[in-house]
Structures are given as structure tokens and as C-alpha cells.
N, C-alpha and C positions, 0 to 999 in steps of 0.2 A: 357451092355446096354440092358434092357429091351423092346422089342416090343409089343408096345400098341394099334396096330392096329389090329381092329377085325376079323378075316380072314371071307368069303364068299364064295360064291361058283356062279357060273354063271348063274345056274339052279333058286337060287332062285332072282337075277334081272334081269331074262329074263321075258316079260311081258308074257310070251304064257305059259296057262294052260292045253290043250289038242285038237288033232285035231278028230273030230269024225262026222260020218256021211257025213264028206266031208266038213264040216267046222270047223275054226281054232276058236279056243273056248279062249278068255284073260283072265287073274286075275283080270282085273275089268267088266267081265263075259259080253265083246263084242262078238259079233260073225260076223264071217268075212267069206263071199260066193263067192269065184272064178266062173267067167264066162270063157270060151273060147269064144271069137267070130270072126269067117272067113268073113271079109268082101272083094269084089271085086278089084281087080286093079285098080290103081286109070284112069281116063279119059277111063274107059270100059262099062261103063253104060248109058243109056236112060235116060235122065229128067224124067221120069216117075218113072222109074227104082231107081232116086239118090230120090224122092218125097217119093218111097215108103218105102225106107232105113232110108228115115230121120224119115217119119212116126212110123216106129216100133221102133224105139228109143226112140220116143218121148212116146207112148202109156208104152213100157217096164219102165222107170223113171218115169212114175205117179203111176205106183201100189207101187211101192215101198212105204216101214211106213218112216211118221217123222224122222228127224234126219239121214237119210241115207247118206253117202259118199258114189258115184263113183268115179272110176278113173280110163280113159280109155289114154290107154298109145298104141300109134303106132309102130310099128316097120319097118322100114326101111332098106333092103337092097340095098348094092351096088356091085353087083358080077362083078367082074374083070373078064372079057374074056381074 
């Protein structure tokens, strides 16, 4: 019995074209910009202080062009003493 299935390779259905400059460049020629951001423990900050946190968030997501996705993902620990 003959196999008539067309062999592939993974390289080429992986969406990603090359990473450069520090951004992740796709085959349908997106490009994708990691942030790091350290923000403060949570309940360590001044109402003025969480006002002015919100503010530079809000200012940083208006310059952004059309069509932008963020997606800001928390991390949580829980360290066992």
C-alpha cells in the first residue's frame, strides 16, 4: 500500500518568519513587540501613586497605530514558607 500523504515539515506551518531587531516578524508580515513591565506590589501604592500608574497606561495605549492588540498577562506568586 502506497502512502499518499504529502510529507511537511514543521518549519514550514509554523506562522514565524524571523525574529529581528527584537521583534518577532510572521508570514503574514505582523510584527510583534514585547514589553517587560515591573509594576508594584499589589495594595503598596498611594491613590495618587495607582492615578498615576493608571495614567501612563492609558497615555502608552493611545500612541499605539490602528489595529493594535495588547495583552497584558499578570503573574502571581505563591511561595510556600
Amino acid at each position: 500500500m502506497r502512502n499518499i500523504l504529502k510529507a511537511t515539515t514543521l518549519e514550514s506551518k509554523f506562522p514565524l518568519l524571523a525574529v529581528e531587531g527584537g521583534c518577532i516578524i510572521s508570514k503574514d508580515a505582523d510584527i510583534t513587540v514585547v514589553y517587560r513591565v515591573e509594576l508594584p506590589e499589589l495594595f503598596t501604592v498611594t491613590s495618587a501613586e495607582y492615578e498615576a500608574i493608571h495614567a501612563a497606561w492609558c497615555k502608552a495605549l493611545k500612541v499605539l497605530p490602528e489595529y493594535s492588540v495588547v495583552h497584558k498577562q499578570d503573574w502571581v506568586r505563591h511561595d510556600v514558607v
